[in-house]
VOPAGU-2260 file (C-alpha; in pm, 1 decimal, decimal comma):
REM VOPAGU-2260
SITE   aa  ch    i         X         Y         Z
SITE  UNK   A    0       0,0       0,0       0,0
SITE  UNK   A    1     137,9     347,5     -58,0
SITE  UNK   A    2     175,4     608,5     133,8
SITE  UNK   A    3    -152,5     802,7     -22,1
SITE  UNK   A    4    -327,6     522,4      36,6
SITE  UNK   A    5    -179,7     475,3     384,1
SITE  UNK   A    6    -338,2     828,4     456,7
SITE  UNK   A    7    -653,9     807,6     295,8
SITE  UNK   A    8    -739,6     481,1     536,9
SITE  UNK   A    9    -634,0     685,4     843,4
SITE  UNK   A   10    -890,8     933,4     729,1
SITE  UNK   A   11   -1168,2     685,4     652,6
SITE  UNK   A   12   -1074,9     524,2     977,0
SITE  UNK   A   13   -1082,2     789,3    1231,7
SITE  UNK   A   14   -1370,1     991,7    1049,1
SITE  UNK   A   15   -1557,8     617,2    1109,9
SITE  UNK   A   16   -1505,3     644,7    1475,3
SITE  UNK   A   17   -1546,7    1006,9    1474,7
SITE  UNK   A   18   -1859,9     922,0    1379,7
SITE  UNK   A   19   -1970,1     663,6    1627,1
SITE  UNK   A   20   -1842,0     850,3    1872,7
SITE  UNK   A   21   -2001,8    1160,7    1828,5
SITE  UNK   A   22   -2336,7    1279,2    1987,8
SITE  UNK   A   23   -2619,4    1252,5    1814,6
SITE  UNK   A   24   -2888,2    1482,8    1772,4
SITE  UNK   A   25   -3175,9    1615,4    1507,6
SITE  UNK   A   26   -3523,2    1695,9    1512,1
SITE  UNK   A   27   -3726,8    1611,8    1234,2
SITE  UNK   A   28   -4106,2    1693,9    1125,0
SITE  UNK   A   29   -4160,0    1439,0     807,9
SITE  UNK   A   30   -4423,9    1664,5     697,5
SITE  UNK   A   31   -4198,5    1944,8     651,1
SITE  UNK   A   32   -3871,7    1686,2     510,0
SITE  UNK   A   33   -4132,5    1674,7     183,4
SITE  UNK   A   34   -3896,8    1493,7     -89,2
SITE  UNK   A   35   -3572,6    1510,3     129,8
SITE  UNK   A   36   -3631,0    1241,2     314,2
SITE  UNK   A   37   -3314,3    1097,3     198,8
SITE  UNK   A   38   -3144,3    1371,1     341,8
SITE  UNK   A   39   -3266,9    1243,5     699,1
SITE  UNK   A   40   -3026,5     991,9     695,3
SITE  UNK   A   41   -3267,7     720,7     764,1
SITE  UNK   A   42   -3300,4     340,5     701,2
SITE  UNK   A   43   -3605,7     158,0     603,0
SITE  UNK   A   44   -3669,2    -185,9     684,3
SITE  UNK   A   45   -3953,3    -455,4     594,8
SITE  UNK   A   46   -4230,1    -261,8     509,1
SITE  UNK   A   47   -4153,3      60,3     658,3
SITE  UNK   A   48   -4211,5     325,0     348,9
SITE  UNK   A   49   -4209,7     747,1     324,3
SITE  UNK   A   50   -4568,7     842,8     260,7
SITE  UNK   A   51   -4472,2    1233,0     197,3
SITE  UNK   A   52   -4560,8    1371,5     507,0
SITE  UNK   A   53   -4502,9    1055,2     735,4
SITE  UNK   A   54   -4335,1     763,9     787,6
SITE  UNK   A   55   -4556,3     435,3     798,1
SITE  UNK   A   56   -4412,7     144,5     936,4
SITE  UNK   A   57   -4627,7    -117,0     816,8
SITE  UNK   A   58   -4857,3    -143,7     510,0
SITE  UNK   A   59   -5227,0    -166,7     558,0
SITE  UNK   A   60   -5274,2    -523,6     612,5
SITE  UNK   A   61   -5212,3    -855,0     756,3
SITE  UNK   A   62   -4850,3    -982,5     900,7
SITE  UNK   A   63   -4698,8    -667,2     808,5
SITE  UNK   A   64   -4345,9    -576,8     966,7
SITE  UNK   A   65   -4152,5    -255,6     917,1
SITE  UNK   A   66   -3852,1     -62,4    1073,3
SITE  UNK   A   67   -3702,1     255,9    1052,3
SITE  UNK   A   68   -3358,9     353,4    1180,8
SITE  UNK   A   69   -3132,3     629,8    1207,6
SITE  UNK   A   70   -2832,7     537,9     957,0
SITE  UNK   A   71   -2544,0     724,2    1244,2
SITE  UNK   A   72   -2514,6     531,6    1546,6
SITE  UNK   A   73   -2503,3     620,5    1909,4
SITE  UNK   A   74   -2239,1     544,7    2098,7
SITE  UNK   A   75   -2386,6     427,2    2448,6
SITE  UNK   A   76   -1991,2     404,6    2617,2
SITE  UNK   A   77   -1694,2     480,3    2622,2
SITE  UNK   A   78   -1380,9     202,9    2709,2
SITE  UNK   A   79   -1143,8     476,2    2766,3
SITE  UNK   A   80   -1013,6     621,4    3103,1
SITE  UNK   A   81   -1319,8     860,1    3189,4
SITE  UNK   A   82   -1533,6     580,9    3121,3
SITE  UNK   A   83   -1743,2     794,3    2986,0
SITE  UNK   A   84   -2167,5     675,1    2942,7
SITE  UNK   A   85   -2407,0     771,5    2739,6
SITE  UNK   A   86   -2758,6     925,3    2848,7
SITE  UNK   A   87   -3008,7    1028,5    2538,9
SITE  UNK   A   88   -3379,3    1174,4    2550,4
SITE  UNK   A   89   -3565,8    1110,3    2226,9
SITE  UNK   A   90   -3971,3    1263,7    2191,1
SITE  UNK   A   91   -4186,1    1196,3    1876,3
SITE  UNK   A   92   -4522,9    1203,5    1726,5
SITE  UNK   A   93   -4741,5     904,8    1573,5
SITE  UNK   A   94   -5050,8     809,9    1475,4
SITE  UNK   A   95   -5194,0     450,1    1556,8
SITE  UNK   A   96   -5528,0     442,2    1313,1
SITE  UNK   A   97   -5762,1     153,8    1464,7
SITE  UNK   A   98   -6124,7      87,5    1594,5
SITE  UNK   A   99   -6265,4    -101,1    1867,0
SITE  UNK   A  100   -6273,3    -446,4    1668,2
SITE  UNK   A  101   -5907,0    -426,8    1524,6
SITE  UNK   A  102   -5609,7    -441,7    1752,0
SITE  UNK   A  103   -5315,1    -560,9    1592,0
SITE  UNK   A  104   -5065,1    -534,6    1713,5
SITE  UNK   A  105   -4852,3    -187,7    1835,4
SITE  UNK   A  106   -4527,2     -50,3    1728,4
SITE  UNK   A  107   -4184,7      53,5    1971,1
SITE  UNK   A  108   -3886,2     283,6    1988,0
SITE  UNK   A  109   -3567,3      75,2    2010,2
SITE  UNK   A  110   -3219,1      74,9    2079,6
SITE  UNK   A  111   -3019,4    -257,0    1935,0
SITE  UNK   A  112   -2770,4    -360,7    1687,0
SITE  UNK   A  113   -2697,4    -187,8    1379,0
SITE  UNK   A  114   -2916,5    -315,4    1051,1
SITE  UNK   A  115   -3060,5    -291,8     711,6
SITE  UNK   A  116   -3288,6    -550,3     673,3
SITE  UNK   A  117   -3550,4    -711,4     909,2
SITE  UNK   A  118   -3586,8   -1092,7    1022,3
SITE  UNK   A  119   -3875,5   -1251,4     863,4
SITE  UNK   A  120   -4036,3   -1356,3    1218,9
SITE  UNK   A  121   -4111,2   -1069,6    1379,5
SITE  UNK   A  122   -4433,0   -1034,9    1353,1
SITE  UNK   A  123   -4803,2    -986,4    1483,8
SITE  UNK   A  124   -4717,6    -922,6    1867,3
SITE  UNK   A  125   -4365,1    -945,0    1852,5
SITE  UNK   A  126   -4400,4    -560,6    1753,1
SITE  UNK   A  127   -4079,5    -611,6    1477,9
SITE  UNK   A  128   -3870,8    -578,8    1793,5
SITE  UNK   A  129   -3828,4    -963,8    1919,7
SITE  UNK   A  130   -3786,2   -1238,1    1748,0
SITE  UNK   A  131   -4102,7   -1469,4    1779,1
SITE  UNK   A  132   -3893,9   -1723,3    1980,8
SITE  UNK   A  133   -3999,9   -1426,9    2230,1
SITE  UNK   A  134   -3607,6   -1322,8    2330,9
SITE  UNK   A  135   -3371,2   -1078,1    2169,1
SITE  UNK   A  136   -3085,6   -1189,3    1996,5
SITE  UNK   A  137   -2874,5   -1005,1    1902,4
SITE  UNK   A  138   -2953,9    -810,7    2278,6
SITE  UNK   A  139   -3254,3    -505,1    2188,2
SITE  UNK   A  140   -3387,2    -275,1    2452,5
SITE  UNK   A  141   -3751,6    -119,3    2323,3
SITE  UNK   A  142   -4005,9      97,6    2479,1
SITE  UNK   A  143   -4339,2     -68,3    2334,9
SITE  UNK   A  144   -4688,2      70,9    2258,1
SITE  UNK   A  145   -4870,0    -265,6    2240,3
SITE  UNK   A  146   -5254,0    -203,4    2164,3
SITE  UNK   A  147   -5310,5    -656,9    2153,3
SITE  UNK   A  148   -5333,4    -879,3    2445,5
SITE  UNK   A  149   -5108,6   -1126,4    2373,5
SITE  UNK   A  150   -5066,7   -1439,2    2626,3
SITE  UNK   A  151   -4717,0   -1277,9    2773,5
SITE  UNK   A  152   -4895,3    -964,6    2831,7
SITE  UNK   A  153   -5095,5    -795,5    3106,9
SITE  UNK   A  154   -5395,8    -981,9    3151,5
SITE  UNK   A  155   -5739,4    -901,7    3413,0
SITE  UNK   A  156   -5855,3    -709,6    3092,6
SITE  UNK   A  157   -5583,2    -517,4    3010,0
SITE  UNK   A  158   -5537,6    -441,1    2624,5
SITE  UNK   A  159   -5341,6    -124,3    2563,7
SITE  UNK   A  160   -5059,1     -81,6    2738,3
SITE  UNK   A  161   -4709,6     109,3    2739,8
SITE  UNK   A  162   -4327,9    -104,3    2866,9
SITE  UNK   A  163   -4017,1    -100,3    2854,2
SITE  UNK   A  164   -3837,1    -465,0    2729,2
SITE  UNK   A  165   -3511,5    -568,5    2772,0
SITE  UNK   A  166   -3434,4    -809,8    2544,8
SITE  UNK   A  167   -3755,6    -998,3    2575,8
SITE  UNK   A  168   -4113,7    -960,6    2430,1
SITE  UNK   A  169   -4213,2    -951,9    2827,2
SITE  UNK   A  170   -4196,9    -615,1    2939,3
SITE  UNK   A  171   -3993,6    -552,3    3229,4
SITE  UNK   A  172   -4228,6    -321,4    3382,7
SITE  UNK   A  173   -4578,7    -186,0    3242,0
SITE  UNK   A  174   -4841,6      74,9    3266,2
SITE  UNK   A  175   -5184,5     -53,6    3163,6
SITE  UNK   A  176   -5375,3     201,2    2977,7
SITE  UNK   A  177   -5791,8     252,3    2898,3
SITE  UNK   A  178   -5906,1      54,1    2637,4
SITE  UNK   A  179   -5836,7     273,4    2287,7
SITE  UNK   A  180   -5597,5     482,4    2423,8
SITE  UNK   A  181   -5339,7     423,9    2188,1
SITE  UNK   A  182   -5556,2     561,2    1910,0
SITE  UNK   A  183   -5518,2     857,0    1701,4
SITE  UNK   A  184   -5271,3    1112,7    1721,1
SITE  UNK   A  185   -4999,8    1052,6    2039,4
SITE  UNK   A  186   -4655,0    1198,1    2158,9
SITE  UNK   A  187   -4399,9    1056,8    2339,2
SITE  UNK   A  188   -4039,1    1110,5    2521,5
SITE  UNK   A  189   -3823,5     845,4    2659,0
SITE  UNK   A  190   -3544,7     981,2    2898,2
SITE  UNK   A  191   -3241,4     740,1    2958,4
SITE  UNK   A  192   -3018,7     819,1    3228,2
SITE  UNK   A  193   -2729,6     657,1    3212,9
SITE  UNK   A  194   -2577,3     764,9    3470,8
SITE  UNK   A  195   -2894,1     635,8    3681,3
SITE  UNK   A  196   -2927,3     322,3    3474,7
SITE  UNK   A  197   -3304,8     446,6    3414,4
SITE  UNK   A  198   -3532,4     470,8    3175,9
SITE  UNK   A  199   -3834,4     686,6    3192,2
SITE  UNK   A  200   -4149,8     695,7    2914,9
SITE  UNK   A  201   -4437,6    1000,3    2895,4
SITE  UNK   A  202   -4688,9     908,0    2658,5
SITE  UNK   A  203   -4937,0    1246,6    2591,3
SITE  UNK   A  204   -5282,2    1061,0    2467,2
SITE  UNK   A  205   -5616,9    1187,3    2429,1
SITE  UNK   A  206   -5552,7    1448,2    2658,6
SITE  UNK   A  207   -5439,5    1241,1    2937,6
SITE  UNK   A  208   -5085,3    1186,5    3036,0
SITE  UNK   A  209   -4896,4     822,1    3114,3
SITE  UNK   A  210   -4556,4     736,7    3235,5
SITE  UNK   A  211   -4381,7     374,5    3318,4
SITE  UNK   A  212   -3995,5     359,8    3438,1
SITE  UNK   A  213   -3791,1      90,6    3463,3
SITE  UNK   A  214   -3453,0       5,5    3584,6
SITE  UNK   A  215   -3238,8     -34,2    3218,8
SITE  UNK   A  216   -2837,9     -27,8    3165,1
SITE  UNK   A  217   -2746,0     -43,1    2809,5
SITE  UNK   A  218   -2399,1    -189,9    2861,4
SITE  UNK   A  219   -2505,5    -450,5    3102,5
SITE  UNK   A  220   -2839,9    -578,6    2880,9
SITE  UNK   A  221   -2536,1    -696,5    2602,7
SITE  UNK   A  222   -2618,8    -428,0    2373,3
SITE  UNK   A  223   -2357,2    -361,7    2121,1
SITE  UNK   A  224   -2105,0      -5,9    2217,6
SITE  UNK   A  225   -2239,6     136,3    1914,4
SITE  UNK   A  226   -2593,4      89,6    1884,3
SITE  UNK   A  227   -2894,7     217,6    1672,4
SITE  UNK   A  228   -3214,3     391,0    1729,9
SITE  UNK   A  229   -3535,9     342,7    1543,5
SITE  UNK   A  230   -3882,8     226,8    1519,2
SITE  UNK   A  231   -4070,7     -77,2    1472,9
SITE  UNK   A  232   -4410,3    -147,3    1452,5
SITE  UNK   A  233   -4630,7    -510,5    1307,7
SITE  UNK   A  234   -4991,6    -649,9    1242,7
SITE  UNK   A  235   -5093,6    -997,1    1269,5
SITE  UNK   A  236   -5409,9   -1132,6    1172,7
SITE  UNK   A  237   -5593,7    -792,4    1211,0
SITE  UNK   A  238   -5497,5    -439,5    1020,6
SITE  UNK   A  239   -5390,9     -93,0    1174,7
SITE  UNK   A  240   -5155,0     138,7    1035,9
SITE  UNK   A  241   -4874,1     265,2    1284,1
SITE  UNK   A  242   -4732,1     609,3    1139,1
SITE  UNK   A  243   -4426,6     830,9    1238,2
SITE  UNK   A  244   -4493,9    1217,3    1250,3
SITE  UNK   A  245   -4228,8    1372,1    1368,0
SITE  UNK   A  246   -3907,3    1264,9    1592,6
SITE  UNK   A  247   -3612,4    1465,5    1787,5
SITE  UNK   A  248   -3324,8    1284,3    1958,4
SITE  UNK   A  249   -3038,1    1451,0    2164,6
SITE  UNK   A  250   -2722,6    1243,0    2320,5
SITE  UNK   A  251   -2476,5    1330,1    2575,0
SITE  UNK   A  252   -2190,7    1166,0    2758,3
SITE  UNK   A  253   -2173,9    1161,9    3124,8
């Protein structure tokens, strides 16, 4: 290799971990990105499409699976001397479009291994976060808006609900919400504290507000040091449409 070329790899290299490294932040309203959605720097998984002035994550119909991540990664530590950790807050918009006889199945934010394409069994109540063997592998952490009782979750009556999973369709803690909550128009922001090893969720619905916390580290659930963030969402045997409106997300090491 010649020297050129010796200098042009040390570029590449350390812009690469530049990169990782780096925090992340942006704020995006999709109905404002119009045709520039490449510009977002965005990947699209499964079924997960631009629909001009939203993102939809699944198609209108049965056993549909989609994802959508941000293509720059977030570095959640740091292996040198100030140890250095990683705490993010992320807040977004979405629509979940159902009625009171179709509930299938919910959609999550998630934090997991870097990808561009989706596993093939992922769906119905396995959100497009867990594979249906029902644990995470690779290791995936995921804040879930399920609006289906499945037979891992809540039960006495419970339908919609809001947890946090770590690395398992079960959630690690729950809120249980009224029926048709997650319906319409919602936001959201998830607060990680690293430092804490906490997450905390806010859901803003129908007027009313909703929180669930849990007790989440990053490093110790097996996730990889450079992860990415994202969206999933999946139907089963009945239809609803799970749609991404908007989305900020701001990083910082402690």
């Amino acid at each position: 290799m010649n020297m050129a070329s010796h200098v042009l790899l040390h570029l590449f290299l350390c812009c690469t971990t530049l990169r990782a490294a780096a925090a992340l932040s942006f704020d995006y309203d999709f109905a404002a990105v119009g045709r520039d959605v490449a510009a977002a720097n965005l990947v699209f998984m499964g079924n997960a499409s631009y629909a001009g002035d939203r993102i939809n994550l699944t198609r209108l119909g049965t056993w549909s699976t989609g994802r959508v991540a941000h293509r720059q990664l977030v570095r959640l530590w740091d292996d040198g001397a100030g140890g250095s950790v990683t705490s993010f807050t992320t807040a977004f918009s979405f629509a979940i479009g159902r009625n009171s006889t179709n509930q299938a199945d919910g959609m999550a934010f998630y934090v997991g291994p870097p990808a561009d394409t989706l596993a093939p069994d992922m769906t119905g109540g396995f959100l497009g976060l867990i594979p249906n063997t029902g644990e995470a592998s690779p290791r995936t952490v995921g804040v879930e808006f399920d609006t289906c009782r499945n037979p891992w979750d809540p039960q006495d009556g419970v339908i919609d609900h809001i947890g946090v999973d770590v690395n398992q369709i079960v959630s690690q803690n729950f809120t249980a919400l009224p029926t048709l909550t997650l319906a319409g128009v919602m936001r959201a922001e998830i607060r990680y504290d690293a430092a804490a090893r906490k997450m905390v969720v806010n859901l803003t619905a129908n007027g009313s507000n909703y929180g669930v916390e849990a007790a989440v580290d990053l490093r110790a659930a097996g996730l990889p040091q450079d992860a990415a963030v994202g969206f999933s969402a999946a139907t089963g045997e009945l239809v609803e449409s799970h749609q991404l409106l908007s989305w900020s997300f701001n990083s910082s090491t402690v």
